[in-house]
mmCIF file of the C-alpha atoms, coordinates in Angstrom:
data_MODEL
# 
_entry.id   MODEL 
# 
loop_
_atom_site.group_PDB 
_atom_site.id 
_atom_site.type_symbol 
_atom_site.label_atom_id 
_atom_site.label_alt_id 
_atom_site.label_comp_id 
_atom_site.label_asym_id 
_atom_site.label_entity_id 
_atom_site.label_seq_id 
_atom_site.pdbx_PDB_ins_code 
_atom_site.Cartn_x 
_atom_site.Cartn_y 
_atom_site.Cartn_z 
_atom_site.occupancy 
_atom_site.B_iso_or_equiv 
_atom_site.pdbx_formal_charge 
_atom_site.auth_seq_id 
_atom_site.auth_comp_id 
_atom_site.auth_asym_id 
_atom_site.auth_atom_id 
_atom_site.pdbx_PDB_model_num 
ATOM 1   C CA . UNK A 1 1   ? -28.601 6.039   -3.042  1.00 0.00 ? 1   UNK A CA 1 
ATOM 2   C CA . UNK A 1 2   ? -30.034 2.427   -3.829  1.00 0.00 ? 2   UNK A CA 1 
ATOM 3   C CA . UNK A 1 3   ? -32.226 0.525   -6.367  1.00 0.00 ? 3   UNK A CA 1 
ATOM 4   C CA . UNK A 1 4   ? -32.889 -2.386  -7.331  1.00 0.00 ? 4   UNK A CA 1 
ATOM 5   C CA . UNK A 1 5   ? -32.228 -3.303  -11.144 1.00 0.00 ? 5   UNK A CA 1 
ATOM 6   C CA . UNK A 1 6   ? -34.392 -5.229  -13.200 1.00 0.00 ? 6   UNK A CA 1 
ATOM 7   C CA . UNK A 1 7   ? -31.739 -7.297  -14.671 1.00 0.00 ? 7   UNK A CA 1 
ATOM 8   C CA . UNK A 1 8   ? -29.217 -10.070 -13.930 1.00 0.00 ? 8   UNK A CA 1 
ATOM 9   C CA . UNK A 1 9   ? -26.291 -9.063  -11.550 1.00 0.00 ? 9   UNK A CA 1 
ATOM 10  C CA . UNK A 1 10  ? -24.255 -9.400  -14.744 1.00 0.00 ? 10  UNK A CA 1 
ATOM 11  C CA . UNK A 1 11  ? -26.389 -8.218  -17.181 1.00 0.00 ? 11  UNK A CA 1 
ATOM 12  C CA . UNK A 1 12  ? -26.884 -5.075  -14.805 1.00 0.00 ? 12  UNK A CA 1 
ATOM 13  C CA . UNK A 1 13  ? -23.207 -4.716  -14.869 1.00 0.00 ? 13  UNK A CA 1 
ATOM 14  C CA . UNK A 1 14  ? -23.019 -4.642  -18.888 1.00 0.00 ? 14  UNK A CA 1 
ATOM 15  C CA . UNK A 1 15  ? -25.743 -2.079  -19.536 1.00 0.00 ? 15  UNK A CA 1 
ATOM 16  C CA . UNK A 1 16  ? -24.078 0.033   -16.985 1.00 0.00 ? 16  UNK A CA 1 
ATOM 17  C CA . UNK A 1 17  ? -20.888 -0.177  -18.532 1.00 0.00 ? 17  UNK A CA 1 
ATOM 18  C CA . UNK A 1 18  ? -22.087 0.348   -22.353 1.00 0.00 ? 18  UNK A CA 1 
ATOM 19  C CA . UNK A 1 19  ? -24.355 3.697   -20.513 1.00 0.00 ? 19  UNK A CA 1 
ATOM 20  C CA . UNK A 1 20  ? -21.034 5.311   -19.228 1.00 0.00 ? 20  UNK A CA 1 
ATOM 21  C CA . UNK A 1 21  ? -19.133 4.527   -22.089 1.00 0.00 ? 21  UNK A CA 1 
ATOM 22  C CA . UNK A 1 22  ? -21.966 5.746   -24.010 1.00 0.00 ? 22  UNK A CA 1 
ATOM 23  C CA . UNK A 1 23  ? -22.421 9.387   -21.943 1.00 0.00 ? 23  UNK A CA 1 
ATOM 24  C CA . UNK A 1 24  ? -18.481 10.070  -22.983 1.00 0.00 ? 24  UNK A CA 1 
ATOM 25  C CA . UNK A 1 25  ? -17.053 8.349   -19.840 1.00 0.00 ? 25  UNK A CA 1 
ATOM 26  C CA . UNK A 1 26  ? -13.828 6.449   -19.201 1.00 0.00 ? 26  UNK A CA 1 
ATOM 27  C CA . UNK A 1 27  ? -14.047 3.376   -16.754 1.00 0.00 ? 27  UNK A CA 1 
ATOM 28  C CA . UNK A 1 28  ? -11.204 3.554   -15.370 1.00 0.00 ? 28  UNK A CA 1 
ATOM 29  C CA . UNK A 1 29  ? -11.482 0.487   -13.296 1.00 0.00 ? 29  UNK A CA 1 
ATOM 30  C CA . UNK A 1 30  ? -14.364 -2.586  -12.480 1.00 0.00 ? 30  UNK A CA 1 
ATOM 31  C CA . UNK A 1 31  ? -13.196 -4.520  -9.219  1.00 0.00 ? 31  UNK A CA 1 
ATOM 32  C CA . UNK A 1 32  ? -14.892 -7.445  -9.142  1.00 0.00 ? 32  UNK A CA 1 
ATOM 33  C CA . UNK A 1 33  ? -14.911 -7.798  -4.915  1.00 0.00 ? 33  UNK A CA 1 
ATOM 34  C CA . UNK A 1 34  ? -16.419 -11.514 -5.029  1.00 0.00 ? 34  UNK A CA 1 
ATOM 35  C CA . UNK A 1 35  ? -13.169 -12.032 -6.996  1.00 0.00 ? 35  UNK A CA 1 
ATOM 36  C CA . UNK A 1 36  ? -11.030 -10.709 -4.633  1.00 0.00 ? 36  UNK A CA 1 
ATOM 37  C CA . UNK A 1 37  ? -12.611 -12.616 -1.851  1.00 0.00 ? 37  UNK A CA 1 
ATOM 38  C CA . UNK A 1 38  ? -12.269 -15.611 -3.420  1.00 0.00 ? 38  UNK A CA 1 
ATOM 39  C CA . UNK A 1 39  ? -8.422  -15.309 -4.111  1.00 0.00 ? 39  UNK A CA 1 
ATOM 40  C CA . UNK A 1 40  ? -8.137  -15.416 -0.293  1.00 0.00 ? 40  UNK A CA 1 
ATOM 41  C CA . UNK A 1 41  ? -10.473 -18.708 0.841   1.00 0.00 ? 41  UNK A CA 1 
ATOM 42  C CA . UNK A 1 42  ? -13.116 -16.053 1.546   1.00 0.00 ? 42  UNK A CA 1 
ATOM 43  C CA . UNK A 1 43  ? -17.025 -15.409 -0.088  1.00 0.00 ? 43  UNK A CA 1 
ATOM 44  C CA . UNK A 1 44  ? -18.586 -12.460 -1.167  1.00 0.00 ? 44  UNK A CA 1 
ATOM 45  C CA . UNK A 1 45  ? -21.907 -12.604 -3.239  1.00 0.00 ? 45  UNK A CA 1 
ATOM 46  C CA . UNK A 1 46  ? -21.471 -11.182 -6.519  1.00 0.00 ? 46  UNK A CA 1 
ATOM 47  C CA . UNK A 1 47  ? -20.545 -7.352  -5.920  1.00 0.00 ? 47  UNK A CA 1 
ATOM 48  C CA . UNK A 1 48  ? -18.854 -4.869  -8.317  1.00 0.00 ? 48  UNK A CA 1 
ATOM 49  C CA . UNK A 1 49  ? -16.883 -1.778  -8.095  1.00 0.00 ? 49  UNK A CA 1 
ATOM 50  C CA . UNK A 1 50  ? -17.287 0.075   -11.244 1.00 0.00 ? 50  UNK A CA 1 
ATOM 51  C CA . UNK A 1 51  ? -14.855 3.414   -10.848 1.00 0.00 ? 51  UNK A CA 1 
ATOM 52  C CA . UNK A 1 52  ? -15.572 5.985   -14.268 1.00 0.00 ? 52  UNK A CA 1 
ATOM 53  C CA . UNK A 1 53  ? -15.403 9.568   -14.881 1.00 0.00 ? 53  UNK A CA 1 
ATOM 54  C CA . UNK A 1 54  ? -14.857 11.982  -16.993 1.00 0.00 ? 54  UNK A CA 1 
ATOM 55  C CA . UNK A 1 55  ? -11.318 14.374  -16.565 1.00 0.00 ? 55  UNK A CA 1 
ATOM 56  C CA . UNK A 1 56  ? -13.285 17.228  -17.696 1.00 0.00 ? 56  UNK A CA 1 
ATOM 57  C CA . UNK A 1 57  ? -15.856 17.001  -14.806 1.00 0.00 ? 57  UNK A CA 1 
ATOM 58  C CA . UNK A 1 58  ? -12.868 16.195  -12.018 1.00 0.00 ? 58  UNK A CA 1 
ATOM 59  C CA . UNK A 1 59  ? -9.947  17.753  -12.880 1.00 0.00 ? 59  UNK A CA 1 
ATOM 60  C CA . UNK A 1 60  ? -11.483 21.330  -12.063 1.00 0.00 ? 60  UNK A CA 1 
ATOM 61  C CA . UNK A 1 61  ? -13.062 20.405  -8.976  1.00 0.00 ? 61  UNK A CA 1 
ATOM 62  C CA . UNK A 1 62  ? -9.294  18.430  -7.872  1.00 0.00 ? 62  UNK A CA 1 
ATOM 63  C CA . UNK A 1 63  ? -7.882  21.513  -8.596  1.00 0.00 ? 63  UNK A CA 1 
ATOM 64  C CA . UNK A 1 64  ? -10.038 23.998  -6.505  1.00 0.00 ? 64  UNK A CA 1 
ATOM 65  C CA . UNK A 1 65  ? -10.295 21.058  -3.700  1.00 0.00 ? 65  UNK A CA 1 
ATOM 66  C CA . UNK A 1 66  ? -7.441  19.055  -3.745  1.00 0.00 ? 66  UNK A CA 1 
ATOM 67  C CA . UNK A 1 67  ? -9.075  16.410  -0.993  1.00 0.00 ? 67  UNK A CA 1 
ATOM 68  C CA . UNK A 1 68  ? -12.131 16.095  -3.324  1.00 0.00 ? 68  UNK A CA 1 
ATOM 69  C CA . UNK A 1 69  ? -9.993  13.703  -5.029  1.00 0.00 ? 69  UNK A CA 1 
ATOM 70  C CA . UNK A 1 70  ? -10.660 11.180  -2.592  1.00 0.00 ? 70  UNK A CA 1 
ATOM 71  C CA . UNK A 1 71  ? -13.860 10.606  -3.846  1.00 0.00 ? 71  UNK A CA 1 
ATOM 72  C CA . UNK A 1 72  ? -13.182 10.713  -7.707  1.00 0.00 ? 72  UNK A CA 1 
ATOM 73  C CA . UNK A 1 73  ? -13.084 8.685   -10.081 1.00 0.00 ? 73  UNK A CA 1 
ATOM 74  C CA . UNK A 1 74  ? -17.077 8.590   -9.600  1.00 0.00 ? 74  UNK A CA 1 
ATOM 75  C CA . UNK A 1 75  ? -18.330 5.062   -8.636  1.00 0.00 ? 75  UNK A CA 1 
ATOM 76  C CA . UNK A 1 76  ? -21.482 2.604   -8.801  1.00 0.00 ? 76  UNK A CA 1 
ATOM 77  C CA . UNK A 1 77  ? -21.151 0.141   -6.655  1.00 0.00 ? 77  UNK A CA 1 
ATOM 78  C CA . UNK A 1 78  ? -23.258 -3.276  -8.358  1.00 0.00 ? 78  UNK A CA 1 
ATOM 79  C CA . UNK A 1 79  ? -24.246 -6.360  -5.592  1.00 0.00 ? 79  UNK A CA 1 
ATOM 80  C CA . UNK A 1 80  ? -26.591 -9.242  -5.573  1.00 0.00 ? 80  UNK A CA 1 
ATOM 81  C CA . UNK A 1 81  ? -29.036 -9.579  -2.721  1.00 0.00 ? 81  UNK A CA 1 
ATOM 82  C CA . UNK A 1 82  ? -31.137 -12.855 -1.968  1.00 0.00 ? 82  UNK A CA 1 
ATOM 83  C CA . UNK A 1 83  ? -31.985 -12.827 -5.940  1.00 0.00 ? 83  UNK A CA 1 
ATOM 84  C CA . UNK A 1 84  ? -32.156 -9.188  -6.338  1.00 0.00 ? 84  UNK A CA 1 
ATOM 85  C CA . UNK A 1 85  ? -29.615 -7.295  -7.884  1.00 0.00 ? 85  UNK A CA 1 
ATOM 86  C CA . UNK A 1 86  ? -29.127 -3.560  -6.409  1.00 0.00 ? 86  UNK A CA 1 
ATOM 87  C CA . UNK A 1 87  ? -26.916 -0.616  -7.525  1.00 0.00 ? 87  UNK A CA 1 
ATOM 88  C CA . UNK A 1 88  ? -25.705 2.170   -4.894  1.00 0.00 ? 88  UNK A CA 1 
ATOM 89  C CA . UNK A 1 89  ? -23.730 5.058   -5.425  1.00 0.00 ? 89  UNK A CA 1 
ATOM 90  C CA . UNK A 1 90  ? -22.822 8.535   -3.505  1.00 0.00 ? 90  UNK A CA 1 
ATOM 91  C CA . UNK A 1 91  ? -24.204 11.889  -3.253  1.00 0.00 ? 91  UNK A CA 1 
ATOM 92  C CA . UNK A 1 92  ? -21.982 13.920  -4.723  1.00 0.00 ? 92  UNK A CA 1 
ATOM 93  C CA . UNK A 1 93  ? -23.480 16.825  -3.137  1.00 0.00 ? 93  UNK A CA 1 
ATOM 94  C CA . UNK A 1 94  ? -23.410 15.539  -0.219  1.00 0.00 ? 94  UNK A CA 1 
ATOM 95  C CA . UNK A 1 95  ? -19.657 14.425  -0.575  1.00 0.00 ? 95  UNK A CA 1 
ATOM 96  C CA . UNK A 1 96  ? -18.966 18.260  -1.660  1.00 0.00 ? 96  UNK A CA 1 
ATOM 97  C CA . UNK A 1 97  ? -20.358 19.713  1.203   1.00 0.00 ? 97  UNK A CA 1 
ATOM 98  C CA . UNK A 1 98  ? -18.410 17.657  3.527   1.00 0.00 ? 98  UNK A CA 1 
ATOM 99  C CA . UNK A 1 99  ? -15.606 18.662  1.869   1.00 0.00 ? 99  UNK A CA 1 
ATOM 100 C CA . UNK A 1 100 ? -16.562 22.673  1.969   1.00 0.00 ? 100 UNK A CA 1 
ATOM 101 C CA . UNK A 1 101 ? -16.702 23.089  -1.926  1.00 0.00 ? 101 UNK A CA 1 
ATOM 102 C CA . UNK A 1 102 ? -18.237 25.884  -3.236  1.00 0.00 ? 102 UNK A CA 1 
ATOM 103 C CA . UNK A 1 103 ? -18.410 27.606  -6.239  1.00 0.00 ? 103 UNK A CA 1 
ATOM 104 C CA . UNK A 1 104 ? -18.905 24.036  -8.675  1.00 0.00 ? 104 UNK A CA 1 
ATOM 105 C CA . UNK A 1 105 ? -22.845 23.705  -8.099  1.00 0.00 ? 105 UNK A CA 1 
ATOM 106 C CA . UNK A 1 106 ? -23.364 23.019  -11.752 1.00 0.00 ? 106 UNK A CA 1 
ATOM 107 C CA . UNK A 1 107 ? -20.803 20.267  -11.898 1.00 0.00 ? 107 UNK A CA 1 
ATOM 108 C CA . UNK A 1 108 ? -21.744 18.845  -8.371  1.00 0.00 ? 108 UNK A CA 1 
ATOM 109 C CA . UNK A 1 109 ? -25.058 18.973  -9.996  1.00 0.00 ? 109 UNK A CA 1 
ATOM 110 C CA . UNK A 1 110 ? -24.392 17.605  -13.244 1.00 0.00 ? 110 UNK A CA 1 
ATOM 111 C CA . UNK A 1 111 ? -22.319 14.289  -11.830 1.00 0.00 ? 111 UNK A CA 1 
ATOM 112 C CA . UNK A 1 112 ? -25.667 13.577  -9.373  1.00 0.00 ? 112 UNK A CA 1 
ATOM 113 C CA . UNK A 1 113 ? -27.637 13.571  -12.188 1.00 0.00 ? 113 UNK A CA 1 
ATOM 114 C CA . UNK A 1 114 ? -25.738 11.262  -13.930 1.00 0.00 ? 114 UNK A CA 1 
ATOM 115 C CA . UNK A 1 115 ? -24.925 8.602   -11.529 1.00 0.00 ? 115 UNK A CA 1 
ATOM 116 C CA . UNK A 1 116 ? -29.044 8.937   -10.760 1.00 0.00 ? 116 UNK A CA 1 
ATOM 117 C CA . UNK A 1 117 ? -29.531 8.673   -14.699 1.00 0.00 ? 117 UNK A CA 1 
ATOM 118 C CA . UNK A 1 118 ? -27.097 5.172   -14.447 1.00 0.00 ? 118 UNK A CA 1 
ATOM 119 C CA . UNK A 1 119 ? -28.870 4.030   -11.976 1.00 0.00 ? 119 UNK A CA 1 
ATOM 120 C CA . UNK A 1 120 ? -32.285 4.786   -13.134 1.00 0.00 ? 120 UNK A CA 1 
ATOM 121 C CA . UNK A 1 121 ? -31.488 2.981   -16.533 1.00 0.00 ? 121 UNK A CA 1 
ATOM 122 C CA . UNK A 1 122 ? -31.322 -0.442  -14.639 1.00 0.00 ? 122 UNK A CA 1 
ATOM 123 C CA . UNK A 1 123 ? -34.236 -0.104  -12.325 1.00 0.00 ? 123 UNK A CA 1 
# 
């Protein structure tokens, strides 16, 4: 899923932060790509790998689906385009039915609606 945010590239990336801070959530990680592109004589536009979660949410669904892990932590992924800044993230449900999990609808559920909510708070 994609939107464009109202705000500044960084400013996008601080109200984001403070939100999942906010909702109980620990970022775990923000990988600033543009960064990393620069260390090796190479340019990125401005683009911004937040990785957050909450153990609660994850560690049952790890558990019950041990290759689920590959998509946790949850991620937003934060970009600039020609001006416009634009946030993406994954379907969880989506990402649980490729991986055949069943049984966690209300927590599949409950992390869609949140990375939607983030998202929706900057658009």
């Amino acid at each position: 899923m994609e939107k464009a945010s109202r705000y500044s590239y960084t400013e996008t990336l601080e109200r984001l932060s403070n939100a999942i801070r906010a909702g109980g959530n620990t970022i775990f990680a923000t990988i600033d790509q543009s960064a990393a592109a620069t260390g090796v004589g190479m340019t990125l536009r401005p683009t911004s790998l937040i990785v957050f979660g909450n153990p609660r949410g994850g560690t049952p669904l790890m558990d019950a689906f041990p290759e689920f892990a590959l998509e946790l932590p949850l991620k937003l992924l934060v970009w600039e385009d020609n001006g416009t800044t634009k946030v993406a993230h994954p379907r969880m449900s989506d990402l649980a039915a490729r991986y055949g999990v069943t049984g966690k609808d209300q927590v599949i559920s409950a992390m869609d609606r949140a990375l939607e909510a983030l998202a929706a708070s900057v658009s």
